[in-house]
C-alpha positions as CSV (number, residue, x, y, z in Angstrom):
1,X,29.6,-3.0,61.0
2,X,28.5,-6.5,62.6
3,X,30.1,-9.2,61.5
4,X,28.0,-12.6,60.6
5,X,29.6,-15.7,60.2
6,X,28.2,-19.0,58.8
7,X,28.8,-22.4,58.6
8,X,27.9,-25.3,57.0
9,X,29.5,-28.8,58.6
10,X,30.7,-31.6,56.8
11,X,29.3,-35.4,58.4
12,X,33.0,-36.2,59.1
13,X,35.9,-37.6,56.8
14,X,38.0,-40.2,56.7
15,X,41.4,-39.9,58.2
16,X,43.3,-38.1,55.2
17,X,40.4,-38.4,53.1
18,X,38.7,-36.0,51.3
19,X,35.1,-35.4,51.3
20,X,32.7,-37.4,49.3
21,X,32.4,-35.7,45.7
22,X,28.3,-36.4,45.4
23,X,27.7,-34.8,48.6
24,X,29.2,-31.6,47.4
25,X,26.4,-29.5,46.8
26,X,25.6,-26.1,47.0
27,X,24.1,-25.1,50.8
28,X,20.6,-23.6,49.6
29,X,19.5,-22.7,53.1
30,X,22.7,-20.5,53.3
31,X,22.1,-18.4,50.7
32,X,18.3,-17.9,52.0
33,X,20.4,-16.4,55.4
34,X,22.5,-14.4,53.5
35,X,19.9,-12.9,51.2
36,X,17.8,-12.2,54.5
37,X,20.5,-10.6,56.1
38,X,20.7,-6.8,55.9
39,X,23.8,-5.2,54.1
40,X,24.6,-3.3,57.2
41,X,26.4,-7.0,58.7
42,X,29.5,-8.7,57.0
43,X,29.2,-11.7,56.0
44,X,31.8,-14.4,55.5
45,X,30.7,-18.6,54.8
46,X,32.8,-21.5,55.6
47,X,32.1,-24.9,54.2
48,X,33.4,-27.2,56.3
49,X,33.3,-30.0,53.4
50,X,35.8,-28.4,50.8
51,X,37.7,-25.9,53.1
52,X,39.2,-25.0,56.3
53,X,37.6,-23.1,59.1
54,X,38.8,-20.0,60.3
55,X,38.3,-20.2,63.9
56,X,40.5,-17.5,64.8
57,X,38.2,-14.7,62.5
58,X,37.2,-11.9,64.0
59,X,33.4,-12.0,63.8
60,X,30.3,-11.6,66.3
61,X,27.7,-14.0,65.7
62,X,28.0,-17.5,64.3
63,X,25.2,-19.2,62.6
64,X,25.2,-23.2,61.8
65,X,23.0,-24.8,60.0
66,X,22.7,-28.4,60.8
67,X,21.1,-31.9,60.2
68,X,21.0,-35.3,62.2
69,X,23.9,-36.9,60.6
70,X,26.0,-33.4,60.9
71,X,24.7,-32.1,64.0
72,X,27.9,-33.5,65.8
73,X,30.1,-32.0,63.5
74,X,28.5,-28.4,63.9
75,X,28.3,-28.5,67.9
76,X,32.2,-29.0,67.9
77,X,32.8,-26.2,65.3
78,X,30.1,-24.4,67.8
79,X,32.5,-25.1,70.8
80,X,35.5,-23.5,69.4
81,X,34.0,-20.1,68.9
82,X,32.4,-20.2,72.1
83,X,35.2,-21.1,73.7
84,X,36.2,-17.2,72.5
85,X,33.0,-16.3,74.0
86,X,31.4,-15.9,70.5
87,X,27.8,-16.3,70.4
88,X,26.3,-19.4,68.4
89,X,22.9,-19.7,67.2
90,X,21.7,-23.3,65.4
91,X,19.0,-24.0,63.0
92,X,18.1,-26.6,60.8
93,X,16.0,-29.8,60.2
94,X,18.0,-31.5,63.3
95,X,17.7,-27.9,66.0
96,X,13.8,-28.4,64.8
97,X,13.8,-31.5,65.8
98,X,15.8,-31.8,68.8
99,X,15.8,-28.0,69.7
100,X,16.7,-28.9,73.5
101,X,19.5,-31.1,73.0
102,X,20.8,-28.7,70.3
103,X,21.0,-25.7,73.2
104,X,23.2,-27.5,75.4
105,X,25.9,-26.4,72.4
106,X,24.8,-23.4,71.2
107,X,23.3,-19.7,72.9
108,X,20.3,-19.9,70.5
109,X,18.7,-22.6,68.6
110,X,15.9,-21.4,65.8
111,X,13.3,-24.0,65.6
112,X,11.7,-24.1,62.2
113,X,11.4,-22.3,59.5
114,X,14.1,-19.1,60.0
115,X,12.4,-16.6,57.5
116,X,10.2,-15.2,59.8
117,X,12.8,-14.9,62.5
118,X,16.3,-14.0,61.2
119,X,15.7,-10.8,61.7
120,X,15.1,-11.2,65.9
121,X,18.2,-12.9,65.6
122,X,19.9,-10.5,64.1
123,X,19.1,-7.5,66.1
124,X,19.6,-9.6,69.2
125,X,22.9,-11.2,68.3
126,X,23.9,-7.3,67.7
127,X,23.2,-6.2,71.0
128,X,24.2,-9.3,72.9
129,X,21.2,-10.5,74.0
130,X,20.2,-14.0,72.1
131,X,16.7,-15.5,73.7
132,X,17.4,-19.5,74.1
133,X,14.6,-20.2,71.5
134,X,13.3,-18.7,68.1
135,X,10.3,-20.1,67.2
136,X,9.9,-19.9,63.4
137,X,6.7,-18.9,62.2
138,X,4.5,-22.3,61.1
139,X,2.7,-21.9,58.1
140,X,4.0,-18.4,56.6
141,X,3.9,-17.9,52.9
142,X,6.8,-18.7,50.7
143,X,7.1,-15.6,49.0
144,X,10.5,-13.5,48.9
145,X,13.1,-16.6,48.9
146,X,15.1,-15.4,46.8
147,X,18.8,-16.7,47.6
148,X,22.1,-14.6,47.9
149,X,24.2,-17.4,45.6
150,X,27.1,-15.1,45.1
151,X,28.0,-17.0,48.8
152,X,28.8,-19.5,46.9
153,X,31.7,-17.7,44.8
154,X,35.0,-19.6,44.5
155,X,33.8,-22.6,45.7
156,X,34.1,-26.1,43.9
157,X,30.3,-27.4,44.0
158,X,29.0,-30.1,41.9
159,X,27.2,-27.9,38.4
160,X,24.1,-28.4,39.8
161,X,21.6,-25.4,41.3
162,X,19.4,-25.8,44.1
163,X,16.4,-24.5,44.1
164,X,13.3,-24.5,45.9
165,X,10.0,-24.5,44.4
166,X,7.5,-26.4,47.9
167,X,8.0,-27.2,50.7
168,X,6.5,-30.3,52.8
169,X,5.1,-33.2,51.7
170,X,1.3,-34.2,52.3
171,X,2.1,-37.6,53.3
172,X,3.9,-38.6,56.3
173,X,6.2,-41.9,55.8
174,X,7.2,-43.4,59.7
175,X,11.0,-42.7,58.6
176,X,10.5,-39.1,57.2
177,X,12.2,-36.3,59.3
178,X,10.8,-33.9,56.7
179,X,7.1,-35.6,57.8
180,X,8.1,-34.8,61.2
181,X,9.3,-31.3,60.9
182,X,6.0,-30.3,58.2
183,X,3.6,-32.4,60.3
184,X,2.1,-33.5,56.7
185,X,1.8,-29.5,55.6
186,X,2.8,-28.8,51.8
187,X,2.9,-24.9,50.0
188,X,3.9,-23.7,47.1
189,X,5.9,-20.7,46.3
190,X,4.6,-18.5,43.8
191,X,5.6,-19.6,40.3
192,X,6.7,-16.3,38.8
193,X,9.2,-15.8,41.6
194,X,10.7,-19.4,40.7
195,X,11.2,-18.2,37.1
196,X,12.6,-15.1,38.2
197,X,15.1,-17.2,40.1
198,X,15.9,-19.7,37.4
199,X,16.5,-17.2,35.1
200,X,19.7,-16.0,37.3
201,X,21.4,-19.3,37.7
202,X,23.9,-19.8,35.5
203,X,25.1,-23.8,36.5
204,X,24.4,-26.3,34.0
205,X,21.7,-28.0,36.1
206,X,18.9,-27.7,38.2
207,X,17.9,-30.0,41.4
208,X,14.4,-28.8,43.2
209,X,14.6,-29.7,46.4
210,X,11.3,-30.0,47.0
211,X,10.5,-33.6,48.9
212,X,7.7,-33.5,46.7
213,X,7.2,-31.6,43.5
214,X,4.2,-33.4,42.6
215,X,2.8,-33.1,46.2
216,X,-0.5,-30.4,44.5
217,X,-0.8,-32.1,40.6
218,X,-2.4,-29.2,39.7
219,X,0.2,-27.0,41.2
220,X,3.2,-29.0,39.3
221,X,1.4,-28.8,36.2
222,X,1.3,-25.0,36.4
223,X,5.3,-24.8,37.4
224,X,6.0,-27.1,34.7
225,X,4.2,-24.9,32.0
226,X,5.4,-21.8,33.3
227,X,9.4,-23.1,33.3
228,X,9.2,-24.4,29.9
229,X,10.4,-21.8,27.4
230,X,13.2,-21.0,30.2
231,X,15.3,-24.4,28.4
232,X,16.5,-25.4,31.5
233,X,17.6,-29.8,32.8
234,X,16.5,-30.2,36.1
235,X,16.0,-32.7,38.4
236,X,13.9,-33.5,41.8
237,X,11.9,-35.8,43.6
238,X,8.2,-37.0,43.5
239,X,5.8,-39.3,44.6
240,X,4.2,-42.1,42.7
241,X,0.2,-41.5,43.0
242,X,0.5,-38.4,40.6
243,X,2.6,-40.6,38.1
244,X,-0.6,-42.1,36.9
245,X,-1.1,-38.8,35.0
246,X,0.3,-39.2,31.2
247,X,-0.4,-35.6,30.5
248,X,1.5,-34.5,33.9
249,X,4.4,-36.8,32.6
250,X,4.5,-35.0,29.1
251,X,4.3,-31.5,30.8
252,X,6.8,-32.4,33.2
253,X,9.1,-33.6,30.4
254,X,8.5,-30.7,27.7
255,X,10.0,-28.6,31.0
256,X,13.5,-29.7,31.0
257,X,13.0,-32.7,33.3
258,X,15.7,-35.0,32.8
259,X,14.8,-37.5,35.8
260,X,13.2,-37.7,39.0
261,X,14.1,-39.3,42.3
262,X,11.4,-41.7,43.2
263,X,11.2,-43.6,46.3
264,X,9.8,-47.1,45.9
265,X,11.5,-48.6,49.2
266,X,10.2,-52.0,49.1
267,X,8.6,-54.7,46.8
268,X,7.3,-56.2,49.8
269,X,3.7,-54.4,50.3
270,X,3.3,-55.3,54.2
271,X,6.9,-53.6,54.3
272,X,5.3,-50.5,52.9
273,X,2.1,-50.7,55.3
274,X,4.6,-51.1,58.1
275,X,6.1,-47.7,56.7
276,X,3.3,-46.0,56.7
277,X,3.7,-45.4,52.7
278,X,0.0,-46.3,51.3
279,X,0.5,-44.3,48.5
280,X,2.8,-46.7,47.2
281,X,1.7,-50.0,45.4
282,X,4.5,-52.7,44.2
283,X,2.4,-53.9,41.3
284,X,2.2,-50.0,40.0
285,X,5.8,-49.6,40.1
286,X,6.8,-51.3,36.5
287,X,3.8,-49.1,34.7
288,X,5.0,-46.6,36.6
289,X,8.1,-47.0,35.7
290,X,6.9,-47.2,32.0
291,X,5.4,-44.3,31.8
292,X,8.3,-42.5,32.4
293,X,10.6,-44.2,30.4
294,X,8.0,-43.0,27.6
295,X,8.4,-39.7,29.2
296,X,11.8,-39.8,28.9
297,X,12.6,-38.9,32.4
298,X,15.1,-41.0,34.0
299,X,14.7,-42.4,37.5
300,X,16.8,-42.4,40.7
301,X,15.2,-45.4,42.3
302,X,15.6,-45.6,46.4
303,X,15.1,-48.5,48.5
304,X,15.3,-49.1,52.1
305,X,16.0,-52.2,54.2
306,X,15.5,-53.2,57.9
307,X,11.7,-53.3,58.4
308,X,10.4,-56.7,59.9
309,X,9.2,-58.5,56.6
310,X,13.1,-58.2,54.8
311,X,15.1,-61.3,54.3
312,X,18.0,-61.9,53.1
313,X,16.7,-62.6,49.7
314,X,14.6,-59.2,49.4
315,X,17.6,-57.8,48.6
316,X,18.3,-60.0,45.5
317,X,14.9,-59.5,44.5
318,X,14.8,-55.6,44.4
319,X,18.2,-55.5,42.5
320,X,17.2,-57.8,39.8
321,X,13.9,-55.3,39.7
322,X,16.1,-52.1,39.2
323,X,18.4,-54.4,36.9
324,X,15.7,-55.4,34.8
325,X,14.0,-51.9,34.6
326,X,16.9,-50.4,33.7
327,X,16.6,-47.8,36.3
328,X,19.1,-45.1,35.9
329,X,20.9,-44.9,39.7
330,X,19.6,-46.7,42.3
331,X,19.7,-46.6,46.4
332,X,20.3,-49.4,48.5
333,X,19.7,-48.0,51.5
334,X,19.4,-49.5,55.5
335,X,16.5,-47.7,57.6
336,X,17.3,-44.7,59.4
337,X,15.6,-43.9,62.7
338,X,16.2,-40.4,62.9
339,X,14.8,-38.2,66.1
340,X,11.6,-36.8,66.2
341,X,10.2,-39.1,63.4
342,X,7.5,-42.0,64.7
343,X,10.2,-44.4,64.0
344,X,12.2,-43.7,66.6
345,X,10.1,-43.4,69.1
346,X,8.8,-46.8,68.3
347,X,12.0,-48.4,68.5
348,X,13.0,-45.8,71.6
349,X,10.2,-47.2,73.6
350,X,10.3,-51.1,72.1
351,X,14.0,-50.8,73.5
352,X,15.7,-51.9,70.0
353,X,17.8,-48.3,69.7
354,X,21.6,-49.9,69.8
355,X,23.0,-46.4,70.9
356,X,20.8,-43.4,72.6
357,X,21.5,-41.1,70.2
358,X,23.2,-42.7,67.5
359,X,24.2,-39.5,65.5
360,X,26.6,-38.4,68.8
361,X,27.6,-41.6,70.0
362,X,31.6,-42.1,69.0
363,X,31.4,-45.9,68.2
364,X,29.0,-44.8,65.5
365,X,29.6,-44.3,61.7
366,X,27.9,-44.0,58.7
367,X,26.3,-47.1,56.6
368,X,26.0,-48.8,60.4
369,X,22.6,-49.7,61.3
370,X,21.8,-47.9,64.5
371,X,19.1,-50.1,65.9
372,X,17.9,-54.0,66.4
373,X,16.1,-54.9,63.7
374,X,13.6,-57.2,63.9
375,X,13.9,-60.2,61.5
376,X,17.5,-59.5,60.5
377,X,20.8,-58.6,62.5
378,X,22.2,-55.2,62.0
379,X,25.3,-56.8,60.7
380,X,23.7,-58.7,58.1
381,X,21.7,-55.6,57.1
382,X,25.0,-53.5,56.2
383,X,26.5,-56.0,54.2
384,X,23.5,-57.3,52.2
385,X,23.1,-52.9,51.5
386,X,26.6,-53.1,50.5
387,X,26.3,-56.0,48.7
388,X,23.6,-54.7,46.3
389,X,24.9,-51.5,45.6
390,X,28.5,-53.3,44.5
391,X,26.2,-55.5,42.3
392,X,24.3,-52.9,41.0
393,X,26.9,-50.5,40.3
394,X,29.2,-53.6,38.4
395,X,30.7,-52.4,35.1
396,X,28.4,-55.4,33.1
397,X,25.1,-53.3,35.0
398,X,26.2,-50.1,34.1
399,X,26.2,-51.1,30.2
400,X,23.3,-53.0,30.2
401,X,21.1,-49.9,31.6
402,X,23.0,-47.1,29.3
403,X,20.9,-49.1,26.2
404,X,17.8,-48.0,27.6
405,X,17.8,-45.2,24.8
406,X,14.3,-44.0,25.5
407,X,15.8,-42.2,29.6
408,X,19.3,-43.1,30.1
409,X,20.7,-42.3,27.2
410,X,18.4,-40.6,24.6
411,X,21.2,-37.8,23.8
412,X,24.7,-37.6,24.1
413,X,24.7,-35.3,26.8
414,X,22.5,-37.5,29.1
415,X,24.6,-40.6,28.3
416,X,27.7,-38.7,29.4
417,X,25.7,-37.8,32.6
418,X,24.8,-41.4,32.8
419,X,28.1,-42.5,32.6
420,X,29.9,-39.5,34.8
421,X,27.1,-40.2,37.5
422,X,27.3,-44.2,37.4
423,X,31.1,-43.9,38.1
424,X,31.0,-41.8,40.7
425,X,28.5,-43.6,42.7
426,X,30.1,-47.1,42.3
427,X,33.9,-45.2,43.1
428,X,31.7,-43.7,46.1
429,X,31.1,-47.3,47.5
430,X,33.7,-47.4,49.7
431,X,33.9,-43.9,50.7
432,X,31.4,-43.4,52.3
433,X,30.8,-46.6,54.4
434,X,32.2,-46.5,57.9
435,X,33.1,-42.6,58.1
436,X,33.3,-41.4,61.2
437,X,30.6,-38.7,62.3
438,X,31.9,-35.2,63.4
439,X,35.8,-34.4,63.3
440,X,39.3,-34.8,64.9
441,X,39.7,-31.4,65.9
């Protein structure tokens, strides 16, 4: 019987730290491998950000799954087991994206999509002959995802289920590596096969990871009817332009939707043009916001920093916006430019990239900003972020927003969530800021 190994890698950790608690969720692409995988291979997981890694396991493939801010993490996991001359294939938003770099670590890297695939790999990795490159198939139908979740067994992930209901997003932000990776394509999966799949979790929550569940209206609106006698709370994220649609809103709601990650990113609209986001327009956002309140869906507002119109004071002016509206968590977040998106490649070619290739470089850590902004130093960047998360997140803010009775705390149970998710964020503050990427191994 082969044996199949896979791994998910942790960002890095603090020096006798522990892993940050919000980032603790269950590995949904991980269970798609393990459902796809035939029962004729063993299969063991490690998850590198609650447990140790068993290099010394006997096994004969190793699969990683990894992402920009992890992909330095998983190539020295990769080089331990090929160090035993144990085959490693990668895959992942990150091997999509930078498939050749990636293969300098690893015998095979899958670009894209792996469902069309896995099954190459497999039979390959069996007989000892990986090909360099596994070109997922663009485009393929998203039928038959069903994930293998009894991976997850024994393992102390946040109550929340992922689950996937699209994929894509029709727009394409500069900053997006999702953009990137889709090239602006958005499908579906079919609906009954979601409600077959919600109707086998059994964690108190639901997150869709969709980057877009309202990408196709029409689409959402027939998801949302279709998952409303199921009684489930979920979460995900969505797009302003199809927040104009009361009706949308009250189906969305009558579903189980307890909130929704929307990402504003700027009050400044030549910020946004600069972005590339035209479907967002700052003097929507408070009836937008409004509408939802009504709803009684909660919002995760993000924001992001470092494109040329910021000062100093736009950060005191979008958290006295999320402040004032009450907004239920909030993101105060420094621009990313992450490889392959038209982002960096603007700032690769205008020469403002501080490190080629941040996410490997070892002065680099999380929260820095990884580039030369234009109007505003780096430096000044990561502490005005810092400084409007710690002002958001004050004790007197988190009150103040838990009397929005309509969204934050309508029931019992959701003020509890308020309160459970507002602390955890604002004991997070410090955690996460200036982690090290990768390991000490």
């Amino acid at each position: 019987m082969p044996r199949l190994t896979l791994i998910y890698p942790a960002i890095g950790r603090k020096p006798g730290k522990p892993f940050v608690r919000s980032w603790q969720l269950q590995p949904l692409a991980i269970a798609r491998l393990a459902a796809m995988t035939p029962p004729d291979w063993q299969i063991r997981f490690f998850d590198d950000r609650m447990e140790l890694i068993d290099y010394d396991a006997a096994t004969d493939l190793v699969a990683i799954s990894i992402e920009t801010y992890s992909s330095k993490r998983g190539y020295q996991i990769a080089a331990r087991f090929r160090a035993r001359g144990i085959p490693v294939v990668m895959g992942g938003y990150h091997a999509t994206l930078c498939p050749d770099e990636c293969r300098e670590h690893a015998d095979a890297v899958c670009v894209g999509e792996a469902e069309s695939v896995w099954a190459d790999i497999l039979r390959d990795g069996a007989r000892g002959a990986l090909q360099p490159f596994y070109q997922g198939e663009r485009g393929r139908p998203l039928q038959g995802l069903q994930p293998d979740r009894a991976i997850f067994k024994d393992k102390k992930y946040l109550p929340v289920a992922l689950v996937e209901t699209s994929r894509g997003c029709p727009f394409q932000c500069n900053f997006c590596s999702i953009g990137a990776a889709f090239q602006g394509s958005y499908r579906r999966r079919p609906v009954q096969e979601i409600v077959e799949e919600l109707r086998q979790v059994h964690d108190k929550y639901v997150f869709f990871v969709d980057d877009n569940i309202v990408g196709d209206p029409a689409g959402a609106r027939e998801l949302f009817d279709a998952i409303a006698p199921l009684g489930i709370q979920w979460m995900s994220q969505g797009s302003l332009h199809a927040l104009k649609d009361e009706t949308l809103l009250r189906s969305m709601a009558r579903s189980g939707c307890m909130g929704l990650l929307v990402g504003f990113e700027s009050l400044n609209g030549a910020n946004l043009a600069a972005m590339g986001k035209r479907i967002n327009h700052v003097d929507d956002y408070e009836a937008a916001l409004d509408r939802l309140r009504r709803a009684g869906v909660f919002v995760y507002g993000t924001f992001i920093f470092g494109y040329p119109h910021d000062r100093p004071e736009s950060f005191d002016l979008t958290v006295r916006f999320a402040k004032k509206e009450q907004i239920f968590l909030s993101a105060f977040n420094h621009l990313v430019p992450f490889p392959g998106t038209p982002l960096y490649r603007e700032l690769e070619a205008a020469g403002q990239l501080q490190y080629p290739k941040w996410w490997l470089h070892d002065d680099y850590r999380f929260g820095q900003v990884p580039f030369r902004p234009a109007a505003m130093s780096a430096g000044a960047i990561e502490e005005n972020c810092q400084r409007a998360r710690r002002s958001f997140y004050t004790w007197g803010s988190i009150f103040r927003r838990s009397l929005d009775f309509k969204a934050n705390s309508p029931t019992p149970g959701r003020a509890w969530a308020f309160w459970m998710l507002n602390w955890m964020l604002r004991r997070e503050l410090s955690q996460k800021s200036g982690i090290p990427l990768g390991g000490t191994e």
